[in-house]
C-alpha positions as CSV (number, residue, x, y, z in Angstrom):
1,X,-50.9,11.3,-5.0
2,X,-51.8,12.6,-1.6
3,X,-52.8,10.3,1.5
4,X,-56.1,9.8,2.4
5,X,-57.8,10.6,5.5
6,X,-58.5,6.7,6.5
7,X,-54.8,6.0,6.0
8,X,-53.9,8.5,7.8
9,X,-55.7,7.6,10.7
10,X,-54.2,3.9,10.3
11,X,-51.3,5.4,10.0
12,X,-51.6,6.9,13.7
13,X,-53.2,4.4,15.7
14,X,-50.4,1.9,14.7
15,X,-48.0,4.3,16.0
16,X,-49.9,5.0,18.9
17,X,-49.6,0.7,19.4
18,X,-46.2,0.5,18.8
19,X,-45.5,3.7,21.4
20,X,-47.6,2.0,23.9
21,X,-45.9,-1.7,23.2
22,X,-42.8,0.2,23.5
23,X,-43.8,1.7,27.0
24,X,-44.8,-1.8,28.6
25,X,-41.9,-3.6,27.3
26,X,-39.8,-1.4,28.7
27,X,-41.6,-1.2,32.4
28,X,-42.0,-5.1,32.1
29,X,-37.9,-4.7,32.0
30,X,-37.4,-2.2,35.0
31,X,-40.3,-4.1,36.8
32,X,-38.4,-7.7,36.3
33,X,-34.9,-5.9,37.1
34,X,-36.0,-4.5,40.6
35,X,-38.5,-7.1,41.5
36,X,-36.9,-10.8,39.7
37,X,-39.1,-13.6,40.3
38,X,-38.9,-15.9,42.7
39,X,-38.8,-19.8,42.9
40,X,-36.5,-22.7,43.8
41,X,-33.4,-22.9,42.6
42,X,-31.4,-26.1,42.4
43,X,-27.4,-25.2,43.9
44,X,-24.9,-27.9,43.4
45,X,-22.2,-26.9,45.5
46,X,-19.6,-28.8,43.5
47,X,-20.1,-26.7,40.6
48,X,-19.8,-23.2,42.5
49,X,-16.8,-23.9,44.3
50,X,-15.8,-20.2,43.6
51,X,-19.2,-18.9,45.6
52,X,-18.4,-20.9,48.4
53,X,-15.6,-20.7,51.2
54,X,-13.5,-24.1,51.7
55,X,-11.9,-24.6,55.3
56,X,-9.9,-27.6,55.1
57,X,-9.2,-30.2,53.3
58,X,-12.3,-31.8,50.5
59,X,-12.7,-33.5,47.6
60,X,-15.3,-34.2,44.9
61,X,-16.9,-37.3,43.7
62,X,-19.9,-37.7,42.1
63,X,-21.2,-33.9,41.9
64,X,-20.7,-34.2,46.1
65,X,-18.1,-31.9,47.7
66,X,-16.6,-33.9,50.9
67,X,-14.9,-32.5,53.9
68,X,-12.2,-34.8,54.4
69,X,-10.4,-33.9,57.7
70,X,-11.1,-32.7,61.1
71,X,-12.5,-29.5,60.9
72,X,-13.0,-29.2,57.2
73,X,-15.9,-27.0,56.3
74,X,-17.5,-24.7,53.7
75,X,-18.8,-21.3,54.6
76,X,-21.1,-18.9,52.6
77,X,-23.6,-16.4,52.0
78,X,-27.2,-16.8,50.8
79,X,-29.7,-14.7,49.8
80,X,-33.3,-17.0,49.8
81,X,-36.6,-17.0,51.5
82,X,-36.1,-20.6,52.4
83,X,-33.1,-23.3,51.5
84,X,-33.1,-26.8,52.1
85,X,-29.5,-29.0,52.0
86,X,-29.0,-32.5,50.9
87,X,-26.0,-34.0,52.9
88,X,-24.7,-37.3,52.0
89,X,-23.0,-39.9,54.7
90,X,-21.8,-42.5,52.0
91,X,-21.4,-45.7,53.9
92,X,-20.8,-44.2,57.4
93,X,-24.4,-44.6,58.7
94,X,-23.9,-48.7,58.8
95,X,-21.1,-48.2,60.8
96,X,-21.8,-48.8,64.6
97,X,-23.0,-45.6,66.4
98,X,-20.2,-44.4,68.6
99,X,-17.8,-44.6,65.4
100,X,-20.6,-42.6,63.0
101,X,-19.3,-38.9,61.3
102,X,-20.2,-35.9,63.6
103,X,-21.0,-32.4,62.0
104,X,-22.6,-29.2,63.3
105,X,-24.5,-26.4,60.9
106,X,-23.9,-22.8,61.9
107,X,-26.9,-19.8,60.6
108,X,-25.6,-16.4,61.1
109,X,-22.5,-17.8,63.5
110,X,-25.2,-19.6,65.7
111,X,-25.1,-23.3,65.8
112,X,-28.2,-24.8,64.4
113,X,-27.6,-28.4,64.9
114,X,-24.9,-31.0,66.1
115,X,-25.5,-34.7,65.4
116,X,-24.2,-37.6,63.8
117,X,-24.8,-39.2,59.8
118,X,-27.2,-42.0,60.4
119,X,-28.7,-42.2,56.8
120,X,-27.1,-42.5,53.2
121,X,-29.0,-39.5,52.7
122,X,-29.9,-36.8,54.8
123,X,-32.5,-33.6,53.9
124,X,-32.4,-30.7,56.8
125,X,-34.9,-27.4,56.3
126,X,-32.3,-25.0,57.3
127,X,-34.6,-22.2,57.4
128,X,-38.2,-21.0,56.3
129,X,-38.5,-17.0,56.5
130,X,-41.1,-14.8,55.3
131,X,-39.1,-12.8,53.4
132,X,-35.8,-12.9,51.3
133,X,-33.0,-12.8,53.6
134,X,-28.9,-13.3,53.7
135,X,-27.9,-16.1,55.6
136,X,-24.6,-17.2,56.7
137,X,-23.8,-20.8,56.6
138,X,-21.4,-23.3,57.6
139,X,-21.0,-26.7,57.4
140,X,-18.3,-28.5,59.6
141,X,-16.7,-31.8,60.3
142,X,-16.2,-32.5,64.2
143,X,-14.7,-36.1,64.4
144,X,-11.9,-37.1,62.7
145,X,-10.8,-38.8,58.9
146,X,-10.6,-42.3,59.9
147,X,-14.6,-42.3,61.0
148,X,-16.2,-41.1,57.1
149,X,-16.5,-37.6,56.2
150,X,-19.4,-35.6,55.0
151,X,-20.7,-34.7,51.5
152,X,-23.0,-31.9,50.5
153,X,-24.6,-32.8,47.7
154,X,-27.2,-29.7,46.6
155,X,-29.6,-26.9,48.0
156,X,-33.0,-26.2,46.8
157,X,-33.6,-22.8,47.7
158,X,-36.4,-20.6,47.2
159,X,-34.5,-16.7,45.8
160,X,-34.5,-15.0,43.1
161,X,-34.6,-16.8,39.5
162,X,-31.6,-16.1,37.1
163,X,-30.0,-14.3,39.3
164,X,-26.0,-16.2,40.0
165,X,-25.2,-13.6,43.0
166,X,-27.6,-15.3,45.4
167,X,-24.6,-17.3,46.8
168,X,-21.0,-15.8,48.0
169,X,-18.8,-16.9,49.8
170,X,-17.3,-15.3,53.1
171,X,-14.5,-13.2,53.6
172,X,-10.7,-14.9,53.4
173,X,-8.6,-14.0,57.2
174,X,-5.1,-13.1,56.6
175,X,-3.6,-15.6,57.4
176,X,-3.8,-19.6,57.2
177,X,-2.5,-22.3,59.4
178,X,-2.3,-25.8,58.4
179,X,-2.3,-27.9,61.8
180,X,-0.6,-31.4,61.0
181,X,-1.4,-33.9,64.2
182,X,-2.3,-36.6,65.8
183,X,-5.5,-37.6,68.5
184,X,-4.6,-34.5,70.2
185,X,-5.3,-32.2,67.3
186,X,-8.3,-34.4,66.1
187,X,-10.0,-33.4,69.6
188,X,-10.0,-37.8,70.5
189,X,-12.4,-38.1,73.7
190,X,-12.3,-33.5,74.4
191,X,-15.7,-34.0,75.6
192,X,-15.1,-37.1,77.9
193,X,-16.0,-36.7,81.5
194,X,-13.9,-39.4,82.6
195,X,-10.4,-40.6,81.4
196,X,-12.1,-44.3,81.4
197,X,-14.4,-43.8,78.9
198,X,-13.9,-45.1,75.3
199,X,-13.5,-43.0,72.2
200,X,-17.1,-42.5,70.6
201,X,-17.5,-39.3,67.7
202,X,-20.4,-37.7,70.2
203,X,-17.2,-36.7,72.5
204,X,-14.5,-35.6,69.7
205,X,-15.2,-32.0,68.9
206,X,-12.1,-30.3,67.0
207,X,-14.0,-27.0,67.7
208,X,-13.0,-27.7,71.5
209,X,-9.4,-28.1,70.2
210,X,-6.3,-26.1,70.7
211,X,-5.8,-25.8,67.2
212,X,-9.2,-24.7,66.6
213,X,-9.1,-22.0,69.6
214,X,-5.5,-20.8,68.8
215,X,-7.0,-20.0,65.1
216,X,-10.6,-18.2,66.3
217,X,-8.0,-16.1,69.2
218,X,-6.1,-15.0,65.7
219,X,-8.8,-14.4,63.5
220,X,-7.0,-17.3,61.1
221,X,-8.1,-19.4,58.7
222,X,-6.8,-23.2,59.5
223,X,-6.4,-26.4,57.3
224,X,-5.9,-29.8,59.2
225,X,-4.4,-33.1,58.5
226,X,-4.9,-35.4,61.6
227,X,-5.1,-38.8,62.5
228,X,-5.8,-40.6,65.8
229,X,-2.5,-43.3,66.6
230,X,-0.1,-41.4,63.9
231,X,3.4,-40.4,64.3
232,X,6.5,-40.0,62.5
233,X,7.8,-43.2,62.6
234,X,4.8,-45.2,64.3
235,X,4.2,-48.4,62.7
236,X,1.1,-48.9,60.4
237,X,0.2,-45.2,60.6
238,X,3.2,-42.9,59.7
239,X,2.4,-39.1,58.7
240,X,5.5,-39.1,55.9
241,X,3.0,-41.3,54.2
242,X,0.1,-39.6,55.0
243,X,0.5,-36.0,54.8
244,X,0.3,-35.5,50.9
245,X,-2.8,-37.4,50.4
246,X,-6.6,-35.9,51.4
247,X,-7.7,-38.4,53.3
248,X,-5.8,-42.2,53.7
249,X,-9.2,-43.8,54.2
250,X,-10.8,-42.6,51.2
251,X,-8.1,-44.0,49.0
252,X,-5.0,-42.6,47.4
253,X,-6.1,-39.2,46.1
254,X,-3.4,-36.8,46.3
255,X,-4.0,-33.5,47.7
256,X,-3.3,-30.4,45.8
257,X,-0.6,-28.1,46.8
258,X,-1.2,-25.6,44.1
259,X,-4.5,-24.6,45.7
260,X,-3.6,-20.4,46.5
261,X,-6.7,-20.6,48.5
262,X,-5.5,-23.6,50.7
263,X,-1.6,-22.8,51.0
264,X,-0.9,-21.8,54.6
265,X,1.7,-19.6,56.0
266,X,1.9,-21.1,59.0
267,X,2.0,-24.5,59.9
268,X,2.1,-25.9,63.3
269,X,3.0,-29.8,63.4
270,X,2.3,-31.5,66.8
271,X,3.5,-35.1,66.2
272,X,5.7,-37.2,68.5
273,X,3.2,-38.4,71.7
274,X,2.6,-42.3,69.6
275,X,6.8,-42.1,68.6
276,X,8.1,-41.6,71.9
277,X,8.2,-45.5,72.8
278,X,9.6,-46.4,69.6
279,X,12.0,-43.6,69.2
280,X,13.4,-44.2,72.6
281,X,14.1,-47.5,72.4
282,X,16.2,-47.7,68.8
283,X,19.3,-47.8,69.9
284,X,21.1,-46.4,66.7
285,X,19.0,-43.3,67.6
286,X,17.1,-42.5,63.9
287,X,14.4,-40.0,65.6
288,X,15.8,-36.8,64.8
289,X,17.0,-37.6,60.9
290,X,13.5,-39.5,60.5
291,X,11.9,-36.0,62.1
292,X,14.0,-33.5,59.9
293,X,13.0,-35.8,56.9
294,X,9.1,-34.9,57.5
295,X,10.1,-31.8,57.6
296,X,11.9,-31.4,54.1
297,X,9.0,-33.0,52.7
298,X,6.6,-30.5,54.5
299,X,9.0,-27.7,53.7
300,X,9.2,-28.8,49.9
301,X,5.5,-28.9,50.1
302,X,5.4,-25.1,51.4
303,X,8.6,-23.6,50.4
304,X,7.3,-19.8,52.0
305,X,5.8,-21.2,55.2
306,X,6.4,-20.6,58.9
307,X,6.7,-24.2,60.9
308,X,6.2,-24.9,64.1
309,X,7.0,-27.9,65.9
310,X,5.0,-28.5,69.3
311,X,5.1,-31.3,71.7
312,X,4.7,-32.5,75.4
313,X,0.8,-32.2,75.6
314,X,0.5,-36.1,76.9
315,X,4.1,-36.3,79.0
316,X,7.3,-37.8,77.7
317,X,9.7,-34.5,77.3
318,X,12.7,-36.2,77.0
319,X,11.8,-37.1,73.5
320,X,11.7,-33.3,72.7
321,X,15.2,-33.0,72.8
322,X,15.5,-35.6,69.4
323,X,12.7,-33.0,67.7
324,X,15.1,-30.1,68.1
325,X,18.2,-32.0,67.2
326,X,16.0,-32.9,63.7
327,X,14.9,-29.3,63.5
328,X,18.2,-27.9,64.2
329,X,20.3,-29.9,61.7
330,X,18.0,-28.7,58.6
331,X,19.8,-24.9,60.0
332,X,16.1,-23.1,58.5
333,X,15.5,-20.3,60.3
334,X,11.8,-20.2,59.5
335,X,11.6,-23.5,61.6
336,X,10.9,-23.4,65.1
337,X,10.5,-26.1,68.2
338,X,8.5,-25.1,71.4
339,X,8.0,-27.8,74.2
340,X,4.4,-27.3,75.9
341,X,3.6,-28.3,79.7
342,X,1.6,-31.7,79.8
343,X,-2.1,-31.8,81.0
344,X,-2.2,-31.4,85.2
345,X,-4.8,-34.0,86.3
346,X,-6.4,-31.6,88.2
347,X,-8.0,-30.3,85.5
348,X,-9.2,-33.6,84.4
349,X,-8.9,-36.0,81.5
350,X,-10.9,-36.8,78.6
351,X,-11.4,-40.7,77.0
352,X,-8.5,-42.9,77.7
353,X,-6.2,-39.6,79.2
354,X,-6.5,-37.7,76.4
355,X,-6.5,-33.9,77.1
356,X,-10.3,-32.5,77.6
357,X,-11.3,-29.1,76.9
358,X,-9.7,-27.0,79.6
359,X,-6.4,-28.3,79.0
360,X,-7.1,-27.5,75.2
361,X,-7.7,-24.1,75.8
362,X,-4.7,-23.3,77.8
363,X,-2.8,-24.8,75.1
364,X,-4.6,-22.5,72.3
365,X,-4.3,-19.6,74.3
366,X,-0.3,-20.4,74.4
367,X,0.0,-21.3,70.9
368,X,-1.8,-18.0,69.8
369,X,0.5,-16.0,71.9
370,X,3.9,-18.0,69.6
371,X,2.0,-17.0,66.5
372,X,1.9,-13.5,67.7
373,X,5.3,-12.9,68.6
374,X,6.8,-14.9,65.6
375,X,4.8,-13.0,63.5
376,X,5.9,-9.6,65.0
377,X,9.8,-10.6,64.4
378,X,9.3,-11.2,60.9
């Protein structure tokens, strides 16, 4: 039998609908492939740890990354109309004001804002644009361990739904220095205008640092472990004991050495100023095997790393001489002692005669210069 005219017809207009379904299924692809929607997207940072750079030392509790040190931070890019953060202080907002966390927030390498935690829980608008845009961020700690770090808990940003390449994170430098210290290299009283004043977190900046300046002169990437009164061999806050752990105050949560991304190549230790009473007056003269042991446990830490050992910001030289007798005696030719000029009061002093930013940036300019011409024999 042949088919009729009426089935025919059917015949056609259904492929005519399935032709035209075809057609807008497939612009309804193209259309949502070159122009996504938009809405707000929840970002927990703690779960996109590869989309984001991390300066420093950090840990996660709780879904919350932390930036444990001085000078820990996170750096990326995002691509949103607008994005708002959700920082969290823990307990550090009952403490008393000149002892609270400070941090700064950088958009596009411009700082956006300085302050200190004074709530559990902190929401900041970090921008509101009329249009999609990248936007560099950064997130850094400016005081030091001891006084509560920071936690960044989640964004809610307005982008592109579906879409996991609206967050990168920026470019790795070359090379990484890990900065091991004391007050000095946590930036104690930088800000200061006079040597009398006491320590309070609105006057520590370790972006005024030397460490800090002698990494930004290189174009380096830096790590830090710091802590205000520490030493070698000081009592009650001894770096040996310190050095493998993220952050003493936080507990005793080892840090991880395996970390490719956070294992430096260089590694400048500036320890001595709080050891120089002690190690002077033990007569049986332990200073130099105590420093060479910190520095087989650093070196066994960082088997491939450059060290250098600093000292003589704050005065007392003639304890120098027991650094190099440490360093010398562990005969490592990647191991090098430099003795720096102490501050001139004529270019002032921050809180209780720590070194203030002008001293600091001699000091960075030097150090820099060591880097380079250590790095140019190798």
């Amino acid at each position: 039998s042949f088919p009729t005219r009426r089935s025919s017809d059917l015949y056609m207009k259904m492929k005519i609908i399935f032709i035209y379904f075809i057609l807008c299924f497939n612009f309804q692809i193209k259309a949502f492939i070159r122009y996504p929607s938009l809405g707000e997207i929840k970002i927990n940072l703690s779960s996109k740890l590869d989309s984001i750079k991390k300066i420093g030392r950090y840990y996660i509790k709780e879904d919350i990354i932390y930036l444990a040190q001085s000078g820990s931070a996170i750096e990326f890019y995002l691509i949103a109309k607008s994005a708002l953060i959700t920082l969290d202080g823990g307990n550090s907002h009952l403490y008393e004001d000149f002892y609270k966390p400070r941090y700064a927030i950088y958009l596009n390498d411009k700082k956006f804002m300085d302050t200190k935690i004074y709530s559990k829980e902190t929401k900041i608008l970090l921008f509101n644009y009329d249009t999609i845009k990248e936007v560099k961020i950064r997130i850094i700690l400016l005081s030091e361990a001891i006084c509560g770090n920071i936690g960044i808990k989640d964004i809610y940003a307005y982008s592109y739904q579906y879409n996991e390449e609206i967050i990168n994170p920026t470019e790795k430098k070359k090379h990484l220095i890990e900065f091991i210290g004391d007050s000095i290299t946590c930036g104690f009283g930088i800000e200061s205008k006079a040597s009398y004043e006491f320590f309070d977190t609105s006057t520590q900046n370790f972006e005024k640092t030397y460490a800090y300046i002698a990494s930004k002169l290189l174009d380096f990437d830096y790590s830090t472990v710091c802590y205000s009164g520490c030493g070698i061999i000081t009592p009650g806050s001894k770096m040996p004991q310190r050095y493998t752990k993220v952050n003493v105050y936080i507990g005793d949560l080892e840090w991880d050495f395996t970390k490719n991304e956070t294992n430096p190549d260089i590694i400048v230790i500036n320890l001595g100023t709080n050891d120089k009473d002690f190690a002077l007056s033990f007569k049986e003269g332990t200073y130099p095997y105590d420093y060479a042991n910190f520095l087989k446990l650093v070196r066994n830490k960082n088997p491939d790393a450059i060290i250098i050992c600093i000292y003589g910001m704050m005065g007392g030289h003639e304890l120098f001489y027991l650094i190099m007798e440490g360093i010398e005696s562990l005969k490592d030719d990647k191991i090098y002692g430099y003795l720096f000029p102490e501050q001139k009061g004529e270019d002032g002093m921050g809180a209780q005669l720590h070194p203030n930013e002008i001293s600091n940036k001699k000091w960075g300019k030097q150090l820099a210069e060591i880097i380079k011409d250590i790095l140019e024999k190798k």
